[in-house]
C-alpha positions as MATLAB code, in Angstrom:
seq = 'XXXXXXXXXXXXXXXXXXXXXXXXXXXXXXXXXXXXXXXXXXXXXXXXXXXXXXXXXXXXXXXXXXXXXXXXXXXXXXXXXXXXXXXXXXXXXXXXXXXXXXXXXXXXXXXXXXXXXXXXXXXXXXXXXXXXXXXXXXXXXXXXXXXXXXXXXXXXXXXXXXXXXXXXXXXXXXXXXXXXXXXXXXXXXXXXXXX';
ca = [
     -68.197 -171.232   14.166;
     -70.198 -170.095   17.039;
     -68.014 -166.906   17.432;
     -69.094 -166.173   14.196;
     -72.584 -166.744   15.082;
     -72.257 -165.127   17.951;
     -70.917 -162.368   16.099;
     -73.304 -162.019   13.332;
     -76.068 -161.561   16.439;
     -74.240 -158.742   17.441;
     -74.009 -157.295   13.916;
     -78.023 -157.598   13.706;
     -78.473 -156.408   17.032;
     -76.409 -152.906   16.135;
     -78.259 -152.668   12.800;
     -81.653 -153.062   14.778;
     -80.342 -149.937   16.757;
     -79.460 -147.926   13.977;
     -82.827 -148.460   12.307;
     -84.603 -147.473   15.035;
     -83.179 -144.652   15.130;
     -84.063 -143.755   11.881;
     -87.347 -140.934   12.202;
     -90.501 -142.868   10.889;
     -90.941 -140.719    7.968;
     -86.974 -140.753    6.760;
     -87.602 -144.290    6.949;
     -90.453 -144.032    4.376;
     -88.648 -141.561    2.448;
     -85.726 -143.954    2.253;
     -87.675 -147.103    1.173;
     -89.035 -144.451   -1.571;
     -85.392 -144.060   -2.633;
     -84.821 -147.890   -2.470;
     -88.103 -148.818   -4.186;
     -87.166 -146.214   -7.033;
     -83.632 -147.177   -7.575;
     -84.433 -150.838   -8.521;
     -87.500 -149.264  -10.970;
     -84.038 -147.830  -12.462;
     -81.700 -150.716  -12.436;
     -81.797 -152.100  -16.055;
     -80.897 -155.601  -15.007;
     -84.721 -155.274  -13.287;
     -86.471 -153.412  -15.569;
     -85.664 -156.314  -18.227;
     -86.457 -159.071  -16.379;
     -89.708 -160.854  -16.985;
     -89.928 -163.338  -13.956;
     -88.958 -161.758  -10.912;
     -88.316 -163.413   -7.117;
     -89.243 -161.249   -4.681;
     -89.782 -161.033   -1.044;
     -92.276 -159.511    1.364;
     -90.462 -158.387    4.363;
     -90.031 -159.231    8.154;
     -89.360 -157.430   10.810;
     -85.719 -155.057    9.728;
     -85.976 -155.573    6.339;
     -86.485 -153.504    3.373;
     -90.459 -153.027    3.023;
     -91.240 -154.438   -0.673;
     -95.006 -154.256   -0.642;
     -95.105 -151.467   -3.104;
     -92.614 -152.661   -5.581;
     -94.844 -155.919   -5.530;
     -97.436 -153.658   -6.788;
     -95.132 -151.643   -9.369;
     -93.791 -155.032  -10.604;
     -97.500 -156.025  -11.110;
     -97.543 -152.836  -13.371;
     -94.571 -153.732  -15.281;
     -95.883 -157.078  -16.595;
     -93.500 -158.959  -14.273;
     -94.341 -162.567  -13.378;
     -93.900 -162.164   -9.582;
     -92.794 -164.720   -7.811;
     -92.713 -164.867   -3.891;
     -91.112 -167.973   -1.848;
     -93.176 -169.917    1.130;
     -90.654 -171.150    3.544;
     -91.877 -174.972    5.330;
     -93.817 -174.393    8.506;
     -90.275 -175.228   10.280;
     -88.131 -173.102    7.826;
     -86.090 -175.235    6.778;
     -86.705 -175.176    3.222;
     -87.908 -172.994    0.480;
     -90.930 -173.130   -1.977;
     -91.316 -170.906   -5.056;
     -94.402 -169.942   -6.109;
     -96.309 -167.333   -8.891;
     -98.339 -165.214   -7.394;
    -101.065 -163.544   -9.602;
    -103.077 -161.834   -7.406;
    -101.362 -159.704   -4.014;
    -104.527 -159.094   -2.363;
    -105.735 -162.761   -3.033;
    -102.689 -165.340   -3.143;
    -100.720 -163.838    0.048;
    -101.213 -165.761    3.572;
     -99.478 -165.290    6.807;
     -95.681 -167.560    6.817;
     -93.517 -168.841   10.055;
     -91.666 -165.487    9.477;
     -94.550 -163.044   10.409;
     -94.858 -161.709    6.930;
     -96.935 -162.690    4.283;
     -96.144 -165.452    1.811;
     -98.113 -167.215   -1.433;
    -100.702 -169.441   -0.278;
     -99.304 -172.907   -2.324;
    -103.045 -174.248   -2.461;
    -103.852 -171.234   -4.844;
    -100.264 -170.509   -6.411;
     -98.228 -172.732   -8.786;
     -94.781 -173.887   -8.204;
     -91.874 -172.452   -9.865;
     -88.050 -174.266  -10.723;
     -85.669 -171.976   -9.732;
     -84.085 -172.108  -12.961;
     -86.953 -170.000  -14.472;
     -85.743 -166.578  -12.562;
     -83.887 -163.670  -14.482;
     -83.319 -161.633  -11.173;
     -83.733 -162.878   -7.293;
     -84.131 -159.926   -4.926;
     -82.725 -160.917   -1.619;
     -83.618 -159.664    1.942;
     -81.004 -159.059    4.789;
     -80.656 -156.688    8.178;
     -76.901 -156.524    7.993;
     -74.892 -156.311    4.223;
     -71.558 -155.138    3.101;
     -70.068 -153.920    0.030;
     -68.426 -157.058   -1.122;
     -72.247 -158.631   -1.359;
     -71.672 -160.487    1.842;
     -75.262 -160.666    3.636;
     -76.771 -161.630    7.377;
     -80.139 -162.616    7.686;
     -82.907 -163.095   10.188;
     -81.374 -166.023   10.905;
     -83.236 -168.927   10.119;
     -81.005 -169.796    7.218;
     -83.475 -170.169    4.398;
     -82.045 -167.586    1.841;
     -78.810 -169.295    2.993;
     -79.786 -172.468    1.445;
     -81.819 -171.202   -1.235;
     -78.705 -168.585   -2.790;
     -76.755 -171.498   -3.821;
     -79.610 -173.241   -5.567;
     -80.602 -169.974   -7.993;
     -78.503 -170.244  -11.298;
     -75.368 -168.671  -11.835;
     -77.242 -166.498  -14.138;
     -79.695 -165.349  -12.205;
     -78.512 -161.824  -10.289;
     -78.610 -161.849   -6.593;
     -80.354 -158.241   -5.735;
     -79.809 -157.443   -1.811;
     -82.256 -154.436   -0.925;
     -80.526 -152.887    2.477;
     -80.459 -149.505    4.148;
     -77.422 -147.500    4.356;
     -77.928 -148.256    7.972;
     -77.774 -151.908    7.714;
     -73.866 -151.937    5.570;
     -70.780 -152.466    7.380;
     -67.113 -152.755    6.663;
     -67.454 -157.188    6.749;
     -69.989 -159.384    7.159;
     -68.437 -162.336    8.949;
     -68.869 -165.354    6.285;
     -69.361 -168.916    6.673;
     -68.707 -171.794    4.516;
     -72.323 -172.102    3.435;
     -72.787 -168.354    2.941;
     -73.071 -166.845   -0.554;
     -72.437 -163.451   -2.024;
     -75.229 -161.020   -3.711;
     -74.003 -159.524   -6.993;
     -75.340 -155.999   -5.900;
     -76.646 -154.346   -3.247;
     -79.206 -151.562   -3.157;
     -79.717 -148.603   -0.892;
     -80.866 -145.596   -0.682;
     -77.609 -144.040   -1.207;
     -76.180 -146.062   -3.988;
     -76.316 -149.092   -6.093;
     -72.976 -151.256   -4.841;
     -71.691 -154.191   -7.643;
     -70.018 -156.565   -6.049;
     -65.908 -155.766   -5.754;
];
């Protein structure tokens, strides 16, 4: 178990690398292409109550689909991890500029004294962060563990959206007993379904 931790680091580390490597305004052109592709995925466009994230540091930058969704008439919700990120809250967030406050990750979450709960069973589509995916839907995170915990709990109906950039797949993601698989993955390049 800790080689595979051990080895996921690595994976994250290399991915880091690769993004950085990435010119600052490919990057933005490739969240564009990201961003664009799930505005054309028809499992998103019909869905009406929508998890989303907002990103930390090596993920996919989400701050104007937020906005988009807000366009489409999506109910947005966002999750608020506990201050020591261990578990996950779901919230509705009505208003971006308004409801969003800083979380343990560095990135902005819904403030839970202005937002109202949500059961997980309400979502039609969970969009999923990770630095490192590959084709077969396996993901790494950050490493804290909460979408690790929080992927088993959504509904088998509920699609499992990973947003990564071509930068960030690779042949295997090392899995553990507790890790889940997305349904589909989405980068710049391609929309991958789970083989």
């Amino acid at each position: 178990m800790e080689e595979t931790r051990e080895r996921k680091q690595e994976m994250r580390d290399e991915a880091a690398r690769r993004l950085t490597a990435i010119p600052a305004g490919q990057m933005t052109e490739n969240v564009k292409a990201i961003e664009n592709r799930l505005f054309e995925f028809a499992n998103f466009l019909e869905s009406r109550i929508v998890l989303l994230y907002t990103p930390a540091a090596g993920e996919v930058d989400t701050l104007e689909v937020l906005r988009r969704s807000v366009m489409y008439n999506k109910i947005i919700v966002l999750p608020a991890l506990s201050p020591n990120g261990r578990s996950v809250g779901l919230y509705k967030v009505d208003d971006i500029q308004r409801d969003l406050v800083e979380g343990p990750r560095g990135n902005l979450e819904p403030n839970p004294k202005r937002c109202k709960s949500v059961p997980l069973d309400c979502l039609d589509i969970a969009i999923i962060p990770g630095v490192v995916m590959d084709e077969k839907g396996g993901r790494i995170g950050t490493g804290r563990g909460s979408y690790d915990r929080l992927i088993p709990e959504l509904p088998v109906t509920t699609r499992k959206v990973g947003l990564v950039f071509e930068a960030q797949i690779v042949p295997v993601v090392p899995m553990e007993s507790h890790d889940k698989y997305l349904d589909i993955i989405i980068t710049e390049q391609r929309v991958i379904y789970k083989i």
